[in-house]
C-alpha positions as CSV (number, residue, x, y, z in Angstrom):
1,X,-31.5,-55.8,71.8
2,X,-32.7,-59.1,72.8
3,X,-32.6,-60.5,76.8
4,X,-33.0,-64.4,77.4
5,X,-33.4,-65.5,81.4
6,X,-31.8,-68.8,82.4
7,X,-32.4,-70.3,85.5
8,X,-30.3,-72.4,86.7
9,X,-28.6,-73.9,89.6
10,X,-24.4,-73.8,89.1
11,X,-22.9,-72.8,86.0
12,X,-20.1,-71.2,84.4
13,X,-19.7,-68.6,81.6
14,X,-17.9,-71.1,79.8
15,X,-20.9,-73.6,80.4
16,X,-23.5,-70.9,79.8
17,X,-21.4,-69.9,76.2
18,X,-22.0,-73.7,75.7
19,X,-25.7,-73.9,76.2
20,X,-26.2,-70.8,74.3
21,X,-24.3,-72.3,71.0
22,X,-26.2,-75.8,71.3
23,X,-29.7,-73.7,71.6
24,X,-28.7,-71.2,68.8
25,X,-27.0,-72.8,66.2
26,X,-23.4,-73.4,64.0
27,X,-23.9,-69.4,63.3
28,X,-24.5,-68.1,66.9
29,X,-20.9,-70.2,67.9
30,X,-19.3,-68.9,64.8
31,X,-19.9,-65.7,65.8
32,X,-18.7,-66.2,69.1
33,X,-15.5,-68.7,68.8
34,X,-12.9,-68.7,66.1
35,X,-14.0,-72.4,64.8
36,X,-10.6,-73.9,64.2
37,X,-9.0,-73.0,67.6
38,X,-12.2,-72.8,69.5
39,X,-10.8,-70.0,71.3
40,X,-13.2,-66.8,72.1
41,X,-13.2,-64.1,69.4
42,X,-12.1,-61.2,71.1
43,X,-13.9,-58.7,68.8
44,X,-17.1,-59.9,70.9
45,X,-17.2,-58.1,74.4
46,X,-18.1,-60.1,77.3
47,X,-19.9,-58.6,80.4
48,X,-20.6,-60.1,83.6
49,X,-22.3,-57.2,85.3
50,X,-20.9,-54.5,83.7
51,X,-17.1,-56.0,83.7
52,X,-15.1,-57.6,81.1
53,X,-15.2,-61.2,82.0
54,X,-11.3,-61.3,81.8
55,X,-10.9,-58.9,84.5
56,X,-13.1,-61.3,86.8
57,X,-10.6,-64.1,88.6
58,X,-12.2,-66.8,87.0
59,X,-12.7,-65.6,83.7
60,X,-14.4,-68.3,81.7
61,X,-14.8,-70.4,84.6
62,X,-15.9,-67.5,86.7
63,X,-19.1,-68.7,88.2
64,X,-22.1,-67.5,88.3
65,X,-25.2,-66.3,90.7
66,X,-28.6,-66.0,90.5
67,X,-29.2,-62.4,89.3
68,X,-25.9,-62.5,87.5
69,X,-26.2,-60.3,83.8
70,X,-24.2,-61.4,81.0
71,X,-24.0,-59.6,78.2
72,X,-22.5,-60.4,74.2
73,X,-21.9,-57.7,73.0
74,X,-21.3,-58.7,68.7
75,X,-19.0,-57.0,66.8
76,X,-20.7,-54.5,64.4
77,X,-20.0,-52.2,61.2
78,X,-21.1,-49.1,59.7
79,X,-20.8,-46.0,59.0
């Protein structure tokens, strides 16, 4: 479990997605975007405080506010 506070005046979740994958790397975007389409990988869960970003209006350009939590949830395996 890692947290990371961005402080910032106007952004999106698409625009935060953005800045995340240009600070962490080819693997970081892999893991969140299908690299041929570019779409989202939907086997990643979104939050915007506690709620699926596509149940918010905006979706990926829902934006946010100060105090807003995101969370990427990755997909995982075991057993």
């Amino acid at each position: 479990q890692a947290f990371l506070e961005i402080e910032t005046e106007k952004l999106t979740l698409r625009e935060l997605l953005a800045n995340l994958c240009n600070r962490f790397g080819k693997d970081f975007k892999n893991m969140l975007f299908y690299s041929k389409m570019g779409a989202e990988n939907e086997n990643v869960k979104i939050l915007i405080n506690g709620r699926h970003y596509r149940q918010l209006p905006g979706q990926m350009d829902n934006e946010l506010k100060n105090g807003d939590e995101v969370c990427l949830f990755p997909p995982m395996a075991g057993g």
